[in-house]
C-alpha positions as CSV (number, residue, x, y, z in Angstrom):
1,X,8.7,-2.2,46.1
2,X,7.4,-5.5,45.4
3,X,3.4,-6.3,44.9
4,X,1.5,-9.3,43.9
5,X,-1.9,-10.2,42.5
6,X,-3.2,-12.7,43.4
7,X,-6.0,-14.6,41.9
8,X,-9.0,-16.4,43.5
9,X,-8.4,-19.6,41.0
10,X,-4.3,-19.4,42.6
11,X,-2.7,-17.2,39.6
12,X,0.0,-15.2,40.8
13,X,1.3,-12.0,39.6
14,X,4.6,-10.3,40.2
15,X,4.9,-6.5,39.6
16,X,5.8,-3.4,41.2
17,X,3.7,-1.3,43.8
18,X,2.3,2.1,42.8
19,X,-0.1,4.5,44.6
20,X,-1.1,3.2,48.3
21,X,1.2,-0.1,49.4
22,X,-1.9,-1.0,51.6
23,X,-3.1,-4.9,51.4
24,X,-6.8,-5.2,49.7
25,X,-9.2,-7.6,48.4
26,X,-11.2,-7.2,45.5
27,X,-13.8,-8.1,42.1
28,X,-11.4,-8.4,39.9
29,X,-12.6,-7.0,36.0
30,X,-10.7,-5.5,33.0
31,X,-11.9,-2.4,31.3
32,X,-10.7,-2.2,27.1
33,X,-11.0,1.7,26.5
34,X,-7.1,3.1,25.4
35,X,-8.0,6.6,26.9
36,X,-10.0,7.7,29.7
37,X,-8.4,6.2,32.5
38,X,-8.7,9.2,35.0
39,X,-12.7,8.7,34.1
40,X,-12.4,5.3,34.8
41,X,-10.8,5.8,37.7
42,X,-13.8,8.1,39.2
43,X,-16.7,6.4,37.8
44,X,-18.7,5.2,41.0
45,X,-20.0,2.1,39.1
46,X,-16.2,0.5,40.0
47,X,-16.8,0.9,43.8
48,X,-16.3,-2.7,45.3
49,X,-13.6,-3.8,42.3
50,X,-10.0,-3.5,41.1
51,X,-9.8,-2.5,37.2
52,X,-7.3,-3.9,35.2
53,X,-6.6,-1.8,32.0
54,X,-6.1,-3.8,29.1
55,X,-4.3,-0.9,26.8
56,X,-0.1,-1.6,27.6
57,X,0.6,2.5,28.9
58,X,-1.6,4.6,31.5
59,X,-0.7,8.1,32.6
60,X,0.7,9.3,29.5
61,X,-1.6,12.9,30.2
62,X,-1.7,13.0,33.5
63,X,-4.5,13.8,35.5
64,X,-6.7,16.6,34.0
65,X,-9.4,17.5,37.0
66,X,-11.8,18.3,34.6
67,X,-12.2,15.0,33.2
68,X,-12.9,13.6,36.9
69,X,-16.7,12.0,36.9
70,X,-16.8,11.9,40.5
71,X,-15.1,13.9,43.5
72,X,-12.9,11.0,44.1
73,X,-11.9,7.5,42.5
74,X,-13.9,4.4,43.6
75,X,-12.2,1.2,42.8
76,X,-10.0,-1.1,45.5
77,X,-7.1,-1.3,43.3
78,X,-5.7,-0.7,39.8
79,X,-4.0,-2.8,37.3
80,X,-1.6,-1.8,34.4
81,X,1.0,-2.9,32.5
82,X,3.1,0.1,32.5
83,X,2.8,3.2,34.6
84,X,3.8,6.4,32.1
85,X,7.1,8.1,33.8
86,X,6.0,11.3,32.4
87,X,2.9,13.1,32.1
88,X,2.6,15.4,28.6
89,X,-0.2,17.4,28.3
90,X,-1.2,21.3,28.5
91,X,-3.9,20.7,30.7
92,X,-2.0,18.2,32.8
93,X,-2.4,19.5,37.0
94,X,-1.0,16.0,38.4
95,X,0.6,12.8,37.6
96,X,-1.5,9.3,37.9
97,X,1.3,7.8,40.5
98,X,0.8,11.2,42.8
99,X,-3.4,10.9,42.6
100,X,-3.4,7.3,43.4
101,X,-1.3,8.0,46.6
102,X,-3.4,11.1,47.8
103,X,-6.6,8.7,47.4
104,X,-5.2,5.7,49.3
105,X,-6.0,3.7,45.7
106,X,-3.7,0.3,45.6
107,X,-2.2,-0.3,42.6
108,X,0.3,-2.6,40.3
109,X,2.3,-2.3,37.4
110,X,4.6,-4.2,35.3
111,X,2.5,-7.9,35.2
112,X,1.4,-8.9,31.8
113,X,-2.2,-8.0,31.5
114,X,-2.4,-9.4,28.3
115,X,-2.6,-12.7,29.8
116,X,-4.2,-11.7,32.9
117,X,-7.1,-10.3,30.9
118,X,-7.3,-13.7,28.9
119,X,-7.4,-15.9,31.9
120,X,-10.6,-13.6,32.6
121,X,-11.8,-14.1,29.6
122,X,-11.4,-17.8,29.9
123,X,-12.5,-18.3,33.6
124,X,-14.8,-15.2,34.2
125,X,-14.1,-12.5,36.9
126,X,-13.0,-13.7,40.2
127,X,-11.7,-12.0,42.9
128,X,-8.6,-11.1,43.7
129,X,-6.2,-9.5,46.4
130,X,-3.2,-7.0,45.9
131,X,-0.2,-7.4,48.4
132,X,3.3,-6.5,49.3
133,X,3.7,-8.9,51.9
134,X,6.5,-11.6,50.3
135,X,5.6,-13.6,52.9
136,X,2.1,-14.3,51.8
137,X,-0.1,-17.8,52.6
138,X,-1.6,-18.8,49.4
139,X,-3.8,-21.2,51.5
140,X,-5.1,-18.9,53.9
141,X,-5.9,-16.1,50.9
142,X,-8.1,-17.9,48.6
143,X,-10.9,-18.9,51.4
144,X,-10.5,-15.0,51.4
145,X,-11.1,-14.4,48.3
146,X,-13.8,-16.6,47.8
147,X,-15.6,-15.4,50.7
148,X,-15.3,-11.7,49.0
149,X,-19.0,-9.5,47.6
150,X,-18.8,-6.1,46.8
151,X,-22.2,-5.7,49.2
152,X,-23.9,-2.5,49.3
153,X,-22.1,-0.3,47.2
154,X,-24.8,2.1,45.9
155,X,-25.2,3.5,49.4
156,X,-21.5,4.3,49.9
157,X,-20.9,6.0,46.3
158,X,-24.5,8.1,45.8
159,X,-24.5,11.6,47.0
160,X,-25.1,12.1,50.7
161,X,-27.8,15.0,49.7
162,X,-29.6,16.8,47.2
163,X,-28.4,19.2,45.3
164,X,-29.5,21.2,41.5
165,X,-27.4,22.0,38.9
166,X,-28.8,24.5,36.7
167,X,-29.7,24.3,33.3
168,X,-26.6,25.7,31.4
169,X,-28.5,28.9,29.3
170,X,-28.3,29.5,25.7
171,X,-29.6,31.7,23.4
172,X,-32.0,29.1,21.5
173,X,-33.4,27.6,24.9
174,X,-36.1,30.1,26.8
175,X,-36.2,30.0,30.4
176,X,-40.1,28.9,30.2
177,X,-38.6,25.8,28.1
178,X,-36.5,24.4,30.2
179,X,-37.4,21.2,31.8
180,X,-37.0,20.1,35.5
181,X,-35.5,16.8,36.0
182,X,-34.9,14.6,38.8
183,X,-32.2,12.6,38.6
184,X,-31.7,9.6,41.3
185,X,-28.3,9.2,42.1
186,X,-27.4,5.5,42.4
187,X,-23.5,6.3,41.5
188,X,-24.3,8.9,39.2
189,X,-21.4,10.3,36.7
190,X,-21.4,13.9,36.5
191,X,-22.0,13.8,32.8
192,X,-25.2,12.2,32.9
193,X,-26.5,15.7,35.1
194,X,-24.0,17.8,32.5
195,X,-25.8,16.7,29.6
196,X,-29.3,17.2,30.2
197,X,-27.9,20.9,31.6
198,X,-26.8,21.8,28.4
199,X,-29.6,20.6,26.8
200,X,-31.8,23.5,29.1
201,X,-32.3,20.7,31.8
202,X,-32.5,22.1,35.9
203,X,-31.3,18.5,37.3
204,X,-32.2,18.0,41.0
205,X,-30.0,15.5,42.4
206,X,-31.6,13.0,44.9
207,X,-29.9,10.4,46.9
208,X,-30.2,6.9,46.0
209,X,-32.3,6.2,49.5
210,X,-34.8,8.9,48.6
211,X,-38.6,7.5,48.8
212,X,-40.5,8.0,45.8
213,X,-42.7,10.3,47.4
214,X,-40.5,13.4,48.1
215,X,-39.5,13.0,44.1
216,X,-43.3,12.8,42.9
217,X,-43.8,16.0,45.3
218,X,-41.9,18.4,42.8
219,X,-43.8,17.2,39.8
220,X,-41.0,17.0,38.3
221,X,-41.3,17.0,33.8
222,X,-39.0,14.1,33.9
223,X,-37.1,11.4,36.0
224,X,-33.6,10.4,35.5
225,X,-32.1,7.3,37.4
226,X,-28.5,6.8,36.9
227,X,-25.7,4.5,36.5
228,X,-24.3,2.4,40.0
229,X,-21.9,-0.2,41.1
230,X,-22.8,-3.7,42.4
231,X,-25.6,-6.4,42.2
232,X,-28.4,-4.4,41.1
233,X,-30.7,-7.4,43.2
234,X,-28.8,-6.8,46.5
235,X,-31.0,-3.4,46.1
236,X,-34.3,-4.3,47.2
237,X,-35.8,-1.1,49.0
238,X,-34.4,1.4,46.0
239,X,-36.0,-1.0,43.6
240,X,-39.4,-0.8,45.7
241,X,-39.4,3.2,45.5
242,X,-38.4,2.8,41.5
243,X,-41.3,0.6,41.6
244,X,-43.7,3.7,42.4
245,X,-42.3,5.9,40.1
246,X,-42.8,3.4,37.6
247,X,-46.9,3.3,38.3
248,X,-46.7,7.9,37.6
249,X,-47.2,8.9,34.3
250,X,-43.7,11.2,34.4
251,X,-41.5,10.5,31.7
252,X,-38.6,8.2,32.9
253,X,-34.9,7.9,31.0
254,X,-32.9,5.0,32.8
255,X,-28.8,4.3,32.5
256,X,-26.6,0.9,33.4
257,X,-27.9,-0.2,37.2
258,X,-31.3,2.3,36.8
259,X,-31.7,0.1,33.8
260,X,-31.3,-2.8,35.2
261,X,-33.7,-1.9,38.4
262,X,-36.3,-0.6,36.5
263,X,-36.5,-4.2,35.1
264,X,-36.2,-5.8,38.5
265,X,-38.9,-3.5,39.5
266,X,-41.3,-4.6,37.2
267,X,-41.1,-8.2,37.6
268,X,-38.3,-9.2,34.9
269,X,-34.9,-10.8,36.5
270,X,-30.6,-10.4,36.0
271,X,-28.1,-12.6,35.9
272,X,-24.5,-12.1,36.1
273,X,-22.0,-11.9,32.9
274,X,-19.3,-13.9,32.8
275,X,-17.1,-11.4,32.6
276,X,-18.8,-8.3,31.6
277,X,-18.7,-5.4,28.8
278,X,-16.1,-2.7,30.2
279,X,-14.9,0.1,27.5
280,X,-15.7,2.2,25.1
281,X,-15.8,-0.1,22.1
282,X,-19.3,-1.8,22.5
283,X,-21.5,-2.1,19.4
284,X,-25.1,-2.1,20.1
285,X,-28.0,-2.2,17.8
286,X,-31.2,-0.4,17.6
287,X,-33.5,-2.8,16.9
288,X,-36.5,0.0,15.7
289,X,-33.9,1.4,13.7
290,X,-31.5,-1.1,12.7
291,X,-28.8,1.3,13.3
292,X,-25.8,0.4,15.4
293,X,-23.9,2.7,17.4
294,X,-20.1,1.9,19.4
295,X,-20.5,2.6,22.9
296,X,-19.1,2.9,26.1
297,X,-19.8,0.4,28.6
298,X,-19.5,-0.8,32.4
299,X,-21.7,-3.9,33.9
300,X,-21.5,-7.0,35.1
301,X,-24.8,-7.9,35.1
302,X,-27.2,-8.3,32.4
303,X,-31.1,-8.3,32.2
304,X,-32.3,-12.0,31.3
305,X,-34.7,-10.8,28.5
306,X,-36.3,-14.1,29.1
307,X,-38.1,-13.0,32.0
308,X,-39.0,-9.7,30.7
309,X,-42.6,-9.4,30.6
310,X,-44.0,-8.7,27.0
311,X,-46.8,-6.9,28.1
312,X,-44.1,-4.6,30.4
313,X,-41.6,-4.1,28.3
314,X,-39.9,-5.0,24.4
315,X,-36.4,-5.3,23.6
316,X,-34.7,-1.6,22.3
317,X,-31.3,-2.3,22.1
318,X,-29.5,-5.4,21.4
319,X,-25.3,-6.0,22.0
320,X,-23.7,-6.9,18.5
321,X,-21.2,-9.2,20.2
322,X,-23.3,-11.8,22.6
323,X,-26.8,-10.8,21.5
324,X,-27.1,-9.6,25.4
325,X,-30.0,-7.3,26.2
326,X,-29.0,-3.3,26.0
327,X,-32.2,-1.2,26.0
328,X,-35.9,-1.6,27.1
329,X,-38.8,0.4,25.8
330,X,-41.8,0.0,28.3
331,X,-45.1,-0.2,26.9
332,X,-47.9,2.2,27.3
333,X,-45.2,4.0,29.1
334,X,-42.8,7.1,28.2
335,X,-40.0,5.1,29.6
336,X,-37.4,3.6,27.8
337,X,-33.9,2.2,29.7
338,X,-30.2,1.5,28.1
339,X,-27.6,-0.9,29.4
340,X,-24.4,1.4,27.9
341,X,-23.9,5.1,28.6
342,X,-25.1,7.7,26.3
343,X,-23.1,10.2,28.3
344,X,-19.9,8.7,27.7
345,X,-16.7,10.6,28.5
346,X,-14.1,10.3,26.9
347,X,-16.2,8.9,24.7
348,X,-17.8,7.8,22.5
349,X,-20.9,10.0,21.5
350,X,-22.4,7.6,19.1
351,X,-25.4,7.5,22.0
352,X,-25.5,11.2,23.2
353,X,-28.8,11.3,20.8
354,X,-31.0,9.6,23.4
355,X,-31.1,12.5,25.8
356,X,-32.6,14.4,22.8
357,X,-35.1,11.7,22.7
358,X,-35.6,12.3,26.5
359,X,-36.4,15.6,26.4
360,X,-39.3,15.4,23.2
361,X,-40.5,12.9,25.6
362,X,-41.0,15.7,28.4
363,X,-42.6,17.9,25.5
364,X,-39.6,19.1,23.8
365,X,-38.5,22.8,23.7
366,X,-41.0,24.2,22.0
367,X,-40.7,27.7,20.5
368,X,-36.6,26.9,20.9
């Protein structure tokens, strides 16, 4: 069957449907990684968009459940230049065109995303709408479009109550080492929790709209706030909580949209990107260091280092690319906050050091 995307600026794109045939509106962004998709594809931070993928062939492997970073996909609707027929892999349980059906995801294939990504490039996301209706009014879909915010998207993608994952138990790692974190989930991916686990981590897992309070009650060694989808300003009574956990003395390790709260919280501002950093290919610089690591990324918005406070806070990491702000170290604080994702799956794990650093700053493991 038929489908078109269509763009808030009046691009139109003809393709094929694939997954749901339903009619949606969307943020329209492109993501660059060439594997990963099923990762993309259930990473909360996409809730309110539709992802094109830049890289020509998807579903070449199928869908591997393991790989899945959330119990469902997020996104509105997905974007690829060709859907693999075939899926060829050993640890392949589904095809991509069956798991975007049995989600409800919208989709399209067969449109040159080559140029669509290059008119986002030039113009800077807008939004867009996915439809098989031929019949379609242009002029009565772009006031659509341009009416279109993602809106409160943390609150639909965090966790609807707590839960613990315990600390995955090795031999170097006694029990009286391990740490107890709290992680806030604000669209958490299950490998930020995984990896402090394996590092001898018990990870409470609190919902985004849980007050300070009940998190300061456990005395926990360490706080965790986690990766999230939207305008991290639309956010105002999460970043009034983070606010308070800002003024303890707990050690605090913050990801993408906690990074970019934690700032809001303490007095500093974003601003939107004109069309953001999405993929694993991201350089970013350690500015004590001088060291850069590739990473993988997924924002929109951007703290506006300008604002930032330098009795607060000091630049940590900077992006390679467009000098855009990537990491905060708070003074007088154990906190320090990254803009890219240390846990990245599939990858990469240039990063994967800093929940090492996170855990010497809640005493280490001493005697491990």
């Amino acid at each position: 069957m038929k489908a078109f995307l269509i763009l808030a600026d009046g691009h139109i794109f003809e393709g094929k449907s694939i997954g749901s045939r339903k009619e949606i509106i969307s943020e329209l962004v492109f993501n660059t990684s060439m594997t990963g998709y099923l990762e993309v594809l259930t990473d909360p931070s996409y809730a309110g968009q539709a992802v094109c993928m830049t890289y020509p062939l998807i579903g070449n492997y199928g869908i591997c459940h393991e790989d899945e970073e959330s119990i469902r996909p997020w996104l509105d609707g997905y974007i690829v230049r060709e859907l693999s027929k075939t899926a060829s892999n050993f640890r392949c349980e589904d095809t991509l065109s069956n798991y975007l059906k049995r989600f409800d995801i919208t989709g399209i294939c067969g449109i040159d995303t080559r140029q669509l990504t290059k008119i986002l490039r030039e113009k800077g996301t807008m939004n867009c709408m996915i439809t098989t209706n031929e019949n379609y009014n242009l002029v009565d879909i772009i006031p659509k479009l341009e009416e279109y915010t993602t809106g409160h998207v943390v609150e639909k993608v965090t966790c609807s109550e707590k839960y613990v994952l315990g600390a995955l138990k090795t031999e170097t790692i006694p029990d009286s080492n391990m740490k107890n974190v709290a992680l806030l989930d604000l669209g958490a991916k299950k490998n930020i929790a995984k990896s402090l686990a394996k590092r001898g981590c018990n990870v409470t897992v609190y919902p985004a709209t849980t007050k300070a309070e009940e998190i300061l009650d456990k005395k926990p060694d360490g706080i965790m706030l986690s990766n999230g989808p939207g305008d991290p300003t639309v956010c105002t009574d999460i970043i009034a909580e983070i606010k308070k956990l800002y003024d303890c003395d707990i050690p605090i390790f913050a990801i993408c949209l906690g990074h970019q709260l934690m700032a809001l919280a303490t007095g500093a501002k974003t601003k939107k990107m004109k069309y953001g950093h999405r993929g694993g290919n991201h350089p970013v610089k350690d500015l004590e260091t001088g060291r850069v690591y590739i990473s993988s990324q997924n924002h929109g918005y951007v703290v506006d280092t300008d604002t930032i406070d330098k009795n607060i806070a000091a630049p940590a990491f900077v992006n390679v690319n467009d000098g855009t702000n990537e990491g905060l170290k708070y003074i007088g604080k154990n906190i320090f906050t990254v803009q890219f994702h240390p846990e990245a799956c599939p990858g990469p794990q240039d990063s994967a050091y800093l929940f090492d650093r996170f855990i010497d700053m809640m005493g280490g493991q001493e005697n491990a």
